[in-house]
C-alpha positions as CSV (number, residue, x, y, z in Angstrom):
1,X,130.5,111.9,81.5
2,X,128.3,112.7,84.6
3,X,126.0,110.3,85.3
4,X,122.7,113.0,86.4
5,X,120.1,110.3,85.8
6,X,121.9,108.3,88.7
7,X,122.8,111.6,90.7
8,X,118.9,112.2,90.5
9,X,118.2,108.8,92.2
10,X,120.7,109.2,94.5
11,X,119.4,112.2,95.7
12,X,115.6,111.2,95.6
13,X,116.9,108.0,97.9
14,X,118.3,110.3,100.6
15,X,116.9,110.3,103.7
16,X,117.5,113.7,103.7
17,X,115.6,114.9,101.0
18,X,111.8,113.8,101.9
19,X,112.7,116.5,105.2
20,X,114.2,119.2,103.2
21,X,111.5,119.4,101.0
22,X,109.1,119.2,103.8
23,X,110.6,122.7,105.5
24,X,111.0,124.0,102.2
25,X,107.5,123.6,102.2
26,X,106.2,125.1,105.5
27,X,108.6,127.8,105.1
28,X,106.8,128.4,101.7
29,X,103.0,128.3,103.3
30,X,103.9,130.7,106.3
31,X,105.2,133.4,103.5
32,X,102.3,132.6,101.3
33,X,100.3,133.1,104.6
34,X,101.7,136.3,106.0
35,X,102.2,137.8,102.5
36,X,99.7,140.2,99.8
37,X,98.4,136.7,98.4
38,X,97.3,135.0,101.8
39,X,93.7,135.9,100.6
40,X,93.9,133.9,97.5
41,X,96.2,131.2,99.1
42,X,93.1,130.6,101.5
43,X,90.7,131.0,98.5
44,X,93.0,128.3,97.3
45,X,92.7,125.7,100.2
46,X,88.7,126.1,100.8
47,X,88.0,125.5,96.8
48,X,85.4,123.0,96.7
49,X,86.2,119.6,94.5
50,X,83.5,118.2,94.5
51,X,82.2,116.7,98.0
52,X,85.1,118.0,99.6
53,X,87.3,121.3,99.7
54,X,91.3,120.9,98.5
55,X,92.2,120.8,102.3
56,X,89.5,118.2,103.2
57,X,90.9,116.1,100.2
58,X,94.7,116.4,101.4
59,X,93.8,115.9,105.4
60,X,91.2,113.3,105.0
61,X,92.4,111.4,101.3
62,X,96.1,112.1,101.0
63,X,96.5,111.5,105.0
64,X,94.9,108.7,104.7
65,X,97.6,107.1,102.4
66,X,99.7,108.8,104.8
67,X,98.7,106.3,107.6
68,X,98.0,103.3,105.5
69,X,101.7,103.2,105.0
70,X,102.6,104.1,108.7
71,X,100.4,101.2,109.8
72,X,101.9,98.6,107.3
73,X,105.3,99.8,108.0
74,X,104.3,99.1,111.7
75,X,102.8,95.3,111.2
76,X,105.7,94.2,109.4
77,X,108.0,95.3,112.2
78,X,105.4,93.7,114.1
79,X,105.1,90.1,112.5
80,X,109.0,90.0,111.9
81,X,111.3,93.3,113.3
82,X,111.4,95.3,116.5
83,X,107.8,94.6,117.5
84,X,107.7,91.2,117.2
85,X,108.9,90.6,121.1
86,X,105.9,91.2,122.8
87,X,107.1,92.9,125.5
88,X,108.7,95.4,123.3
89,X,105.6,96.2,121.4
90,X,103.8,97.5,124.4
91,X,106.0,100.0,124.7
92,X,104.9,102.5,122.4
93,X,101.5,101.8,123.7
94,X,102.5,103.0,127.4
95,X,104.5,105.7,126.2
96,X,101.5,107.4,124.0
97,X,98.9,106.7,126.8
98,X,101.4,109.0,129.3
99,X,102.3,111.3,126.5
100,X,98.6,111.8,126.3
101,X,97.3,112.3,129.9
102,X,100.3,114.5,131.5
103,X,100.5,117.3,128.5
104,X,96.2,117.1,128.7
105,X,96.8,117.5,132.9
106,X,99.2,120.3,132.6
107,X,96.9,122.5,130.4
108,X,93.7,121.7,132.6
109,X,95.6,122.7,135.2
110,X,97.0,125.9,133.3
111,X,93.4,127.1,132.1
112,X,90.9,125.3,134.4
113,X,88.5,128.3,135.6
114,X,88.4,129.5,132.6
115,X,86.8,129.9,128.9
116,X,89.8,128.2,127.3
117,X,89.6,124.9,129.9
118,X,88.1,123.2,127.2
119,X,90.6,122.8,124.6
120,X,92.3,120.9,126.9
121,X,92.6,118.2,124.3
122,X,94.9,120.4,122.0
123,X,98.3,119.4,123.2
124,X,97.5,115.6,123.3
125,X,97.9,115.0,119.5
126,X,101.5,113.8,118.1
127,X,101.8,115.2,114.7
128,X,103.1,111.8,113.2
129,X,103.5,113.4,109.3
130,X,106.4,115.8,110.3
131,X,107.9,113.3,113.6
132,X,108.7,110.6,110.8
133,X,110.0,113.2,108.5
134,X,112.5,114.4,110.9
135,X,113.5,110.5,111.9
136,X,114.2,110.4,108.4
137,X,116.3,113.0,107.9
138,X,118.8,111.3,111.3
139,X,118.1,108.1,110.3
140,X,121.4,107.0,110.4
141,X,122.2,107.9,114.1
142,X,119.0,106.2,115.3
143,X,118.7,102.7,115.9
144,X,115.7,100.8,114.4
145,X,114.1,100.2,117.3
146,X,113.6,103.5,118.1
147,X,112.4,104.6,114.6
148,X,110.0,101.8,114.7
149,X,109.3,103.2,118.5
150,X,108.2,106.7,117.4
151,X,106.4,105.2,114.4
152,X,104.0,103.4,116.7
153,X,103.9,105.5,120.0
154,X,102.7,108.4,117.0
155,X,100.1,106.4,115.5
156,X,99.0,105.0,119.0
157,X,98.9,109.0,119.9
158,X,97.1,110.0,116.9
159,X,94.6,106.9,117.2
160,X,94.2,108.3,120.8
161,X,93.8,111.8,119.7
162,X,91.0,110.4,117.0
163,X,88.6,108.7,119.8
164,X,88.8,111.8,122.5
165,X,87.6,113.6,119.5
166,X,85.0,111.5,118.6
167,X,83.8,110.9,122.1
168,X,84.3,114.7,123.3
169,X,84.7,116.9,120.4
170,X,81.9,115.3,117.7
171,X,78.9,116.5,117.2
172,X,77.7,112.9,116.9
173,X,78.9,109.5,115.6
174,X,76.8,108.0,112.9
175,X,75.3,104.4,113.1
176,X,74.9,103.6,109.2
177,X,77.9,104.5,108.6
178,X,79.7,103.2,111.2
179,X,77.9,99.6,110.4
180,X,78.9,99.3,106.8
181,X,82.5,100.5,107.9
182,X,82.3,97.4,109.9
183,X,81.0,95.3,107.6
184,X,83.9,96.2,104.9
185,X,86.5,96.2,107.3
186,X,84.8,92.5,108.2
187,X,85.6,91.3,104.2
188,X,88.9,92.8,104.0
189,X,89.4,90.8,107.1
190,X,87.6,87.4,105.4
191,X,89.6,87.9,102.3
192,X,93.2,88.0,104.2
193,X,91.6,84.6,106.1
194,X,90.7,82.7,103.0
195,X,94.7,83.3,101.5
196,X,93.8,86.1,98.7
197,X,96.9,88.3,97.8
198,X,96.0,90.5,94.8
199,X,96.4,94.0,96.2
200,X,93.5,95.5,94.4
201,X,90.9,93.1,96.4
202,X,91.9,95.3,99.5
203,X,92.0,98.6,98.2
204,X,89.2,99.0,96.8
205,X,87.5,97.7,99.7
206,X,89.7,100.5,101.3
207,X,88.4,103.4,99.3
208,X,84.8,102.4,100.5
209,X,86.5,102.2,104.0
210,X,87.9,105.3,103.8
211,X,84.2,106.7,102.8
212,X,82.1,104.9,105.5
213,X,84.6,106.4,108.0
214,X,84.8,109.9,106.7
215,X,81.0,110.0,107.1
216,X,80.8,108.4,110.5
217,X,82.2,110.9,112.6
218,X,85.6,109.5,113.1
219,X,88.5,111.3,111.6
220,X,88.7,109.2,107.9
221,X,92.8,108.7,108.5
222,X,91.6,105.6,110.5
223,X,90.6,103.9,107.4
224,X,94.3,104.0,106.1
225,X,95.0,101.7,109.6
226,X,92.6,99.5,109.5
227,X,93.6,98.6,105.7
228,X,97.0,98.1,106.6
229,X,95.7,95.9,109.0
230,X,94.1,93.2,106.7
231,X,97.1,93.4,103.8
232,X,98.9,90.0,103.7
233,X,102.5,89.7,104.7
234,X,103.8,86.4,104.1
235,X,106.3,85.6,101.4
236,X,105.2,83.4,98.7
237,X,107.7,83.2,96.0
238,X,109.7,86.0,96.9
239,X,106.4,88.3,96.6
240,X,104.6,89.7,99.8
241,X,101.7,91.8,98.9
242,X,102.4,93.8,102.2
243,X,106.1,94.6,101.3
244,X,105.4,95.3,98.1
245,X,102.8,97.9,99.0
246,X,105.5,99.6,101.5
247,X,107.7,99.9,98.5
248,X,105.0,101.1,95.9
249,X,103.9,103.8,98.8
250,X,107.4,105.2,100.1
251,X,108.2,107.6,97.4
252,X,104.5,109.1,96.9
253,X,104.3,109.7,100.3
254,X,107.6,111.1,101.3
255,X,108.3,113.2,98.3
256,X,104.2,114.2,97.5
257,X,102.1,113.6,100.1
258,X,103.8,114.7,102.7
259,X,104.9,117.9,101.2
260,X,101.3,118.8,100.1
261,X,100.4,118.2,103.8
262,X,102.8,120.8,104.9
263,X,101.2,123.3,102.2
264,X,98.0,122.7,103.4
265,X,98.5,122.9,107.2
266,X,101.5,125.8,107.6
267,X,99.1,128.6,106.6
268,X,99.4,130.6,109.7
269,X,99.1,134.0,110.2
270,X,101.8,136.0,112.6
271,X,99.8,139.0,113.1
272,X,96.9,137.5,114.0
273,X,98.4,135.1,116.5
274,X,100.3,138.3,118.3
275,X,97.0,140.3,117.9
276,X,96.7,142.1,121.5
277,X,98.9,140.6,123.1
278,X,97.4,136.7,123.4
279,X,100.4,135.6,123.0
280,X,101.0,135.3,126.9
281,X,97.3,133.9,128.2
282,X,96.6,130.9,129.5
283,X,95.5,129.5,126.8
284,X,99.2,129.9,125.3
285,X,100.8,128.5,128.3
286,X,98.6,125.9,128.8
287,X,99.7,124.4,125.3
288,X,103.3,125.6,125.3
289,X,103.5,123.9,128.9
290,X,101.6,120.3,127.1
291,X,103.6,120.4,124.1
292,X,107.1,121.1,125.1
293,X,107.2,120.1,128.3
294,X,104.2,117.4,129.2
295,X,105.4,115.4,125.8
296,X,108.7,114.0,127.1
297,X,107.8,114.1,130.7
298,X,104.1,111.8,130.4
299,X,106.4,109.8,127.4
300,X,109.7,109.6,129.5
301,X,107.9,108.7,132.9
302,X,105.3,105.9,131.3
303,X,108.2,104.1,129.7
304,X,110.4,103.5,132.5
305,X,107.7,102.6,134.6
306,X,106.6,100.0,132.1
307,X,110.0,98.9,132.2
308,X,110.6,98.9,135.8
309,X,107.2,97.0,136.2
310,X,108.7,94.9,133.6
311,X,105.6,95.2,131.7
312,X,107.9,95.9,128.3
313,X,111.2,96.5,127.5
314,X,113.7,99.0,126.2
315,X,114.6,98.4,122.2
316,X,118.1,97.3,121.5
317,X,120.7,100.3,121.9
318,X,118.3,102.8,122.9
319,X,119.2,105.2,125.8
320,X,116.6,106.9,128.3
321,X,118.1,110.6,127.0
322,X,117.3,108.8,123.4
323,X,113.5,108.5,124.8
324,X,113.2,111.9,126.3
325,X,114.6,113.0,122.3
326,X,111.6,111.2,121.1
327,X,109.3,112.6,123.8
328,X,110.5,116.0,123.0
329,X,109.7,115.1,118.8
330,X,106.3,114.0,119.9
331,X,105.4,117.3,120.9
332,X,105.0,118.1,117.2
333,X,101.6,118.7,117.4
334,X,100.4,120.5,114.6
335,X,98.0,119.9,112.5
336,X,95.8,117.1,115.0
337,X,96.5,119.7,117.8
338,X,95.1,122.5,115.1
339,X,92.0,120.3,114.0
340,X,90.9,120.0,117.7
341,X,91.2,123.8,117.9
342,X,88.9,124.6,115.7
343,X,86.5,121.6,117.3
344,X,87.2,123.5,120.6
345,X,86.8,126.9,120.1
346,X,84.7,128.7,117.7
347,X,86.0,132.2,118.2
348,X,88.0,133.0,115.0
349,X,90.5,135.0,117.5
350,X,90.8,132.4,120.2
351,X,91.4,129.8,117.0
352,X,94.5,132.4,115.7
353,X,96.1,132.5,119.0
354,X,96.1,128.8,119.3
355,X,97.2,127.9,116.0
356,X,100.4,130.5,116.4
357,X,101.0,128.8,119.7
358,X,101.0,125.7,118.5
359,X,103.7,126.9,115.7
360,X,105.8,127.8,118.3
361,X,105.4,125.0,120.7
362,X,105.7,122.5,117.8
363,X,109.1,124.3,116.2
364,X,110.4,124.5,119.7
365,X,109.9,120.4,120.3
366,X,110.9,119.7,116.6
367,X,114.4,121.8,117.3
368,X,115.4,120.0,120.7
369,X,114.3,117.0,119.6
370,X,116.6,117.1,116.6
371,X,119.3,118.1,118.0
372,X,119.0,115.8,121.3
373,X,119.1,112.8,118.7
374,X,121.3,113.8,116.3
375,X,124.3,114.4,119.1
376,X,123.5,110.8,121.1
377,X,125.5,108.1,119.9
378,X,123.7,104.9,120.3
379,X,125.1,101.8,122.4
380,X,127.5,99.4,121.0
């Protein structure tokens, strides 16, 4: 007799699956989008629950999840895994830093002169959801290092991303709020000092986080980081709270979260983006050029310098063309790269055009990327 209860877990545990769903799903959002419902679809997404609207709830709530995971994923690698050497660690940090600066230097330079100069944030942002989605699906023919790698060069990006928007895209950061963040951030802190390990006692501290950061001005994901932050790692009889978390989290996020992200964020309308032609300004080059191209060339050039300068150090059995894969997967920028263009430009045309761009350029890093690691075989 078959066995489908274990079949179904099987399948559910394939690294695989969390991507296919995830195309499945964008796939589904752009034919929502460019179909007869894409007026209800949209109706959907801007539905008010409450405080928020169902795409506020999914970018700013579920996200945040999203990143709490990410970021405890990343401290345990960092307290005992890839990034516990020091020197290793930094990479990532290099590496986001160039993969910021030469994609934003290549669209000033595209654009500057004119209107659309400003948006010159746009291709900065690493989308990290759908980067770690494709690292999952190639998870076997990538070495740990560099999975840990692109986990922290994208949260490093997207942390990036997050404070050139607060410092040149918000209308204003506020005080209060940004005090009583501190303050609860401050006891989570305190409690992982004085040796308490119930989970609870940090999240739901973290859900008062997540509030005082929403309200600040300062993109509400950050909560999720911060909390991971403060969660206990070490293992007292045979439980970590910080492991355990990781495992409570995986499933939600890969096989829910994620997904409803992609429904959220994929709604983009062709015609619109093709409308007159737009399709070839400078504006369109400017983020093409920063996506595709600046990515792996400011992420590529930073980490060898770094190493050269011997300032960090390559992970074990990675290759340079293994980097430039992960350069070229970084410039998935999506969604971060669509919320700064609507901070940048409020012309609902000029918004279009940028958003079908940055469909392009994103699909276009996602495919090279993939198949640039997927054909590398690793060091012995």
């Amino acid at each position: 007799m078959i066995n489908y209860i274990q079949q179904f877990k099987e399948f559910v545990r394939s690294n695989a699956t969390g991507g296919n769903l995830l195309v499945v799903c964008i796939l589904a959002a752009l034919i929502m989008a460019n179909s007869g419902i894409s007026s209800t679809y949209n109706a959907a997404l801007q539905y008010q629950l409450g405080a928020f609207t169902v795409t506020s709830w999914i970018n700013d709530g579920l996200m945040a999840i999203f990143f709490l995971l990410v970021g405890l994923e990343i401290k345990d690698e960092a307290l005992n895994g890839e990034l516990s050497n020091i020197r290793a660690a930094t990479l990532p940090i290099f590496a986001a830093v160039g993969g910021m600066l030469i994609p934003a230097l290549l669209y000033y330079l595209v654009t500057r002169g004119t209107p659309d100069a400003g948006g010159w944030g746009i291709p900065m942002a690493t989308d990290i959801a759908f980067v770690v989605a494709i690292i999952n699906v190639i998870k076997k023919k990538v070495p740990l290092s560099l999975q840990v790698f692109i986990k922290a060069l994208a949260i490093v990006d997207d942390l990036g991303a997050i404070i050139v928007i607060a410092i040149f895209y918000s209308a204003g950061l506020h005080s209060t709020y940004l005090l009583l963040a501190g303050v609860t951030f401050t006891i989570q802190l305190l409690l992982n000092r004085f040796g308490v390990r119930h989970l609870w006692a940090y999240l739901v501290p973290g859900i008062f986080l997540w509030y005082f950061v929403h309200h600040s001005g300062i993109h509400a994901t950050v909560a999720g980081v911060l909390t991971a932050m403060t969660i206990p790692y070490k293992v007292k009889a045979n439980y970590s709270p910080l492991k355990k978390l990781i495992h409570l989290l995986e499933n939600p996020v890969n096989y829910f979260i994620i997904p409803v992200f992609a429904l959220a964020n994929s709604n983009i309308n062709f015609a619109e983006g093709l409308k007159n032609g737009n399709h070839i300004s400078g504006l369109s080059a400017g983020i093409l050029l920063g996506l595709v191209l600046g990515k792996p060339v400011g992420i590529t050039l930073f980490s060898w310098l770094a190493v050269k300068m011997r300032l960090s150090q390559l992970g074990h059995r990675v290759k340079w063309v293994q980097v430039w894969g992960i350069g070229q997967l970084a410039g998935i920028g999506f969604t971060m790269s669509i919320f700064i263009t609507l901070l940048s430009f409020g012309d609902a045309e000029i918004q279009n055009q940028a958003k079908f761009t940055i469909l392009i350029a994103s699909s276009l890093a996602a495919f090279t990327g993939y198949m640039i690691l997927n054909k590398i075989r690793t060091k012995t």
